[in-house]
N, C-alpha and C positions, 0 to 999 in steps of 0.2 A: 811144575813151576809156572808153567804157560795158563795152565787156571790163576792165581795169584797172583801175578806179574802184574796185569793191568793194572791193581788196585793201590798197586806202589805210588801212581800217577802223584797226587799229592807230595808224599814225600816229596822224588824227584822236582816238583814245581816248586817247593818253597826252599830245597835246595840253589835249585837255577835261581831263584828269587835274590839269595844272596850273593848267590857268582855274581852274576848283572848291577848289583846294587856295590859292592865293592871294588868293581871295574870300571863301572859308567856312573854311578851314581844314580840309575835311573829307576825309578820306584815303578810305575804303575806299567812298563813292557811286561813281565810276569804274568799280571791280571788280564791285560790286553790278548795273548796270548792264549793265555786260558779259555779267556769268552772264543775266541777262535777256533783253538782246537774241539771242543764238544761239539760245536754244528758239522764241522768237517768232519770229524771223525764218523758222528752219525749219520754223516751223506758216504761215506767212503767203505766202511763196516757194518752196513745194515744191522748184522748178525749180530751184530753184540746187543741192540733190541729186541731180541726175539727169545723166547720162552726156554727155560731150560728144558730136555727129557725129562718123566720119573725116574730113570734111574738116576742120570746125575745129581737129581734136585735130594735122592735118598745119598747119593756118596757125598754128596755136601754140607747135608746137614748139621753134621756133628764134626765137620774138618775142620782139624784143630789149627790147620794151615791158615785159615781165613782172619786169623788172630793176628797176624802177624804183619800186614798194613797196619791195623790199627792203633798197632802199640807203635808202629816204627812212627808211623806221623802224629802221635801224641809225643812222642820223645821227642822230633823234631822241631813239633810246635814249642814244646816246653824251653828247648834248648833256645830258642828266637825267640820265645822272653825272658830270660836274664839274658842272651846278648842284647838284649834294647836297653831294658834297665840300667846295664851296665855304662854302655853307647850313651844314654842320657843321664848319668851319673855327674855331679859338679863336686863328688866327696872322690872317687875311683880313678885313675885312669892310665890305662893298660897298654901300655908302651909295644901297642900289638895293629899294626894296620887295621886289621877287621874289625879293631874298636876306635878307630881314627876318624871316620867319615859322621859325621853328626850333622845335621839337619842345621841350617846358618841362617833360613829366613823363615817365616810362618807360613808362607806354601809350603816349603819343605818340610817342616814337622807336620802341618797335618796331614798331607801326603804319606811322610814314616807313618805316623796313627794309622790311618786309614790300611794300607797297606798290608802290616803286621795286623791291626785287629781285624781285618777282611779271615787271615790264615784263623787266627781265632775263630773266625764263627763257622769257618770251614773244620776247626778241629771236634767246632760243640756235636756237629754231624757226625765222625768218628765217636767222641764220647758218648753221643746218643745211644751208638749202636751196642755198644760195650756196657750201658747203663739195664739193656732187655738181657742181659745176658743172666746165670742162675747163679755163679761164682762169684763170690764175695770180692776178690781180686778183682777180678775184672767190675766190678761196679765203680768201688773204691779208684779203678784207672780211670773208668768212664769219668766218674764225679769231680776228679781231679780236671780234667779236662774244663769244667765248670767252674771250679773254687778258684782257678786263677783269675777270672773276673767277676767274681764274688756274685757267686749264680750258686750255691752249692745246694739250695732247698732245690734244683729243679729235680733230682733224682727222686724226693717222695713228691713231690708236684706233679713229675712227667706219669709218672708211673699208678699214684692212687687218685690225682686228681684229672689229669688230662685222655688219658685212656679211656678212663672210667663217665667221662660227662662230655666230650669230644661233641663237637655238633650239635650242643646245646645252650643256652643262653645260660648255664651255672659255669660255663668254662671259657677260661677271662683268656684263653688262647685260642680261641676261635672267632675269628674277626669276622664283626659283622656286615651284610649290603649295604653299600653308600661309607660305608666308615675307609675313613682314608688313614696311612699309616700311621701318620705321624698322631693321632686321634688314639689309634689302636695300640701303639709301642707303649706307652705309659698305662692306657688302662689293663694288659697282661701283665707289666713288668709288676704295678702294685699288687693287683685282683692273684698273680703267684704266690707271693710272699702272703697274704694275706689269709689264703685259704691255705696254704701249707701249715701258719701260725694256727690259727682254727682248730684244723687237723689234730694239731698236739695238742693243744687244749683240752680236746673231747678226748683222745688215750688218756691223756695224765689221769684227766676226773674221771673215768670209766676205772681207773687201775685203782687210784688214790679216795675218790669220794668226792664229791663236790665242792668239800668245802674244803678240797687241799690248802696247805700255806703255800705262801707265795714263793720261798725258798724250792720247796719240793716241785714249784711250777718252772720255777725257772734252771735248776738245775736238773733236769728232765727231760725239757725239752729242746728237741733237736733246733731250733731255731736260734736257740742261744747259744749253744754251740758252735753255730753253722756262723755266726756275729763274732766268735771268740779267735776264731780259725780266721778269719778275715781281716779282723783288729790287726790278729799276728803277723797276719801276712805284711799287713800296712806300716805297721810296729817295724817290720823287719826289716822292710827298703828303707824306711828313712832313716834309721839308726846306720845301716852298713853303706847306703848307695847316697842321701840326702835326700832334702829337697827336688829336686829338680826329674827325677828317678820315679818319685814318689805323684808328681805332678803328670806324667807317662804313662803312671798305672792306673789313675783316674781317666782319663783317655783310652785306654786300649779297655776299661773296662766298660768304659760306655759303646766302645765300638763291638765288644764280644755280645754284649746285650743288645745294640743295633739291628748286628746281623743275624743273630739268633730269632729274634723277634720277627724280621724279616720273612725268614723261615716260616714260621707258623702263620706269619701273615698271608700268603699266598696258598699256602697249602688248605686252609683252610678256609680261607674267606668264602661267606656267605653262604654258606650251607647251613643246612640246620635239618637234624630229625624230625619223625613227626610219630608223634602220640596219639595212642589210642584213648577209647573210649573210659578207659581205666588210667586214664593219664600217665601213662605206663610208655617208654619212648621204643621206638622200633628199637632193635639191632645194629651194631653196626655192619655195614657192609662197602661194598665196593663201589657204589654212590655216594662215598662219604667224605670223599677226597680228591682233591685235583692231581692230577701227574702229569708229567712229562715224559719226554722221552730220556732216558736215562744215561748215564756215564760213570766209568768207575771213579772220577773223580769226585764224586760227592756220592761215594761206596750206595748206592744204587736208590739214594733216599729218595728220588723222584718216583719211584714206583708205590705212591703214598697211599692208595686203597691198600694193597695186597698187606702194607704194615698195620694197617689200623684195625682191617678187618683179620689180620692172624697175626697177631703182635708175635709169636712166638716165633715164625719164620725167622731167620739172618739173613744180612742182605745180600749175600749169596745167592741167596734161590729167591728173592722177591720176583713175580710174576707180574707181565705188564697185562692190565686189564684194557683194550683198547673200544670197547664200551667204557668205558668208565670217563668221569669229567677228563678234560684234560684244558691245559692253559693255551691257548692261540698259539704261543710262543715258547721255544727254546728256554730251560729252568732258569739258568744265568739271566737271560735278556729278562726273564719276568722280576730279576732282582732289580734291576734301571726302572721297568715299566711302571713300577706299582710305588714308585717315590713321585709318580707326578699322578695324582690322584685325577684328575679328568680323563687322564688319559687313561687310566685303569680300567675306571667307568666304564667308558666308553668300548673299551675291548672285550671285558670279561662279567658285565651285568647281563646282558644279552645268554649267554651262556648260564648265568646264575637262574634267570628265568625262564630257561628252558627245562632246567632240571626241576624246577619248583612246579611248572606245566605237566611234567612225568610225573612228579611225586604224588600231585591231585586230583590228575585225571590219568594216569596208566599210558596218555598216549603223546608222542615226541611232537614238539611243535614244528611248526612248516615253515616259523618264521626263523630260525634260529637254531646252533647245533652246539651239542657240548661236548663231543668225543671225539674219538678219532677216526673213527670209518664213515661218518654220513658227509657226505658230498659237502663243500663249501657253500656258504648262502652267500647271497648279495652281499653285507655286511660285514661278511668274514673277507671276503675277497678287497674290500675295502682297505680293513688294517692288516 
């Protein structure tokens, strides 16, 4: 149990989230908290950075124990949205304290948003991990994790689009140098849907013929689908919950898609492969992604080389590369940093440039450092 315990973390937070929030009314201690506990804990627990054995990383691999965070904080997550829905219901109302406390000024609701869609895009991280997985079930959980803010194509996006073109200018979720978020969250949100739509188009006509009809295109493909399941979902709060429920679910789904986006915005900014003479792109490997130093509360996603370059691994056994890029800062703090784009700039292009100096000429620059063993520069010591 002492393997698995950690990874509870989550859960337990979005629990406390609502102890605190029904007693004090206070939304953003939880988060406050959180950003806390991960530096301290990584000053206080080295070892929980530190690489697994081969034996344990072979008794890991297929433990079916490691399953068991991830469903419990998709249930949890799931359960904290219908209690919001409900919470912002003006059709519903549930003669129950826990559904009494409702947001009374516009700090306060977007605060609530904010808050609950923050656990959202912490739960897309769980469903992430459950979306690599071989079982049908467990996809179908991961993707549910998704389809509550009407994300449901990212499961063939993540998986045939983004895997597959990653650190290259065809993959609309790898933000480019100099591109600032706010720049970069709508051209992934569209360039997703766009190339997942794509995708089916070329199945359908590969399966059908070219000149399929348009019925057979649209009843086919999974994007319509993935629109009909959405409709319903939308259909269904406003019919049982109203208005006002339904006005919450546009909010928490722009905040799932915020922080989600967020994610791949940092992780992969400004990297890019390089092709050879055949136009033909390198490999991915362990230069190919930014990481942090890790915690089990975002079930070890910061270890972002060891996933990209063996997507098969679970995040159990992800391995920290400490050659490999890494962000100046703490993964939470790099979610604050990278909303003020100067100041992003200013931290992490110096490091984009040092890797681009490796990739060209073989040898690490003097002026600037991008991992985690070479000595601080001037510059680093600055920010």
């Amino acid at each position: 149990m002492r393997d698995i315990a950690p990874y509870f973390a989550p859960s337990f937070i979005i629990i406390f989230a609502h102890v605190i929030y029904a007693y004090t009314g206070n939304l953003l201690l939880p988060i406050w908290i959180m950003y806390l506990i991960t530096p301290i804990g990584n000053f206080i627990a080295p070892e929980d950075n530190q690489n697994l054995t081969q034996k344990c990383e072979r008794a890991y691999l297929n433990d079916k124990r490691f399953l068991a965070p991830l469903y419990a904080f998709n249930i949890c997550e799931t359960l904290t949205w219908l209690w919001a829905l409900i919470v912002m219901s003006d059709q519903v109302n549930i003669n129950c304290y826990w559904f009494q406390n409702k947001p009374e000024t516009n700090g306060q609701y977007f605060l609530f948003c904010l808050q609950w869609g923050y656990f959202c895009g912490l739960n897309a991280i769980g469903g992430h991990e459950l979306l690599h997985k071989r079982e049908t079930v467990n996809k179908l959980a991961g993707t549910w994790a998704y389809t509550k803010f009407m994300y449901s194509h990212f499961l063939d996006e993540h998986l045939q689009g983004h895997h597959k073109n990653v650190y290259t200018l065809e993959d609309p979720a790898t933000s480019r140098k100099n591109e600032s978020l706010w720049a970069f969250i709508p051209r992934s949100v569209i360039g997703g849907h766009l190339n997942t739509w794509n995708r089916e188009v070329k199945r359908i006509k590969k399966e059908f013929g070219d000149d399929v009809a348009l019925t057979i295109m649209l009843f086919n493909n999974k994007m319509v689908t993935y629109f009909i399941i959405h409709a319903s979902i939308c259909g269904s709060i406003f019919f049982f919950l109203g208005w006002s429920s339904l006005k919450y679910q546009f909010y928490y789904t722009c905040m799932g898609m915020f922080f989600l986006e967020l994610i791949n915005y940092i992780e992969h900014y400004g990297l890019l492969r390089q092709k050879d003479e055949n136009g033909i792109y390198e490999s991915i490997n362990k230069m190919h992604s930014w990481n942090s130093l890790s915690s089990p509360i975002l079930f070890r996603i910061q270890r972002h080389s060891d996933h990209h370059a063996h997507s098969f691994r679970p995040y159990q056994i992800l391995r920290r590369f400490d050659e490999a890029p890494y962000h100046p800062f703490e993964y939470l703090h790099s979610f604050v940093m990278c909303m003020i784009p100067p100041l992003w700039f200013y931290m992490v292009n110096p490091r984009v440039d040092a890797l681009r100096q490796l990739a060209e000429t073989g040898k690490k620059s003097n002026k600037n450092i991008y991992d985690f063993v070479t000595p601080f520069t001037e510059h680093d010591k600055q920010i």
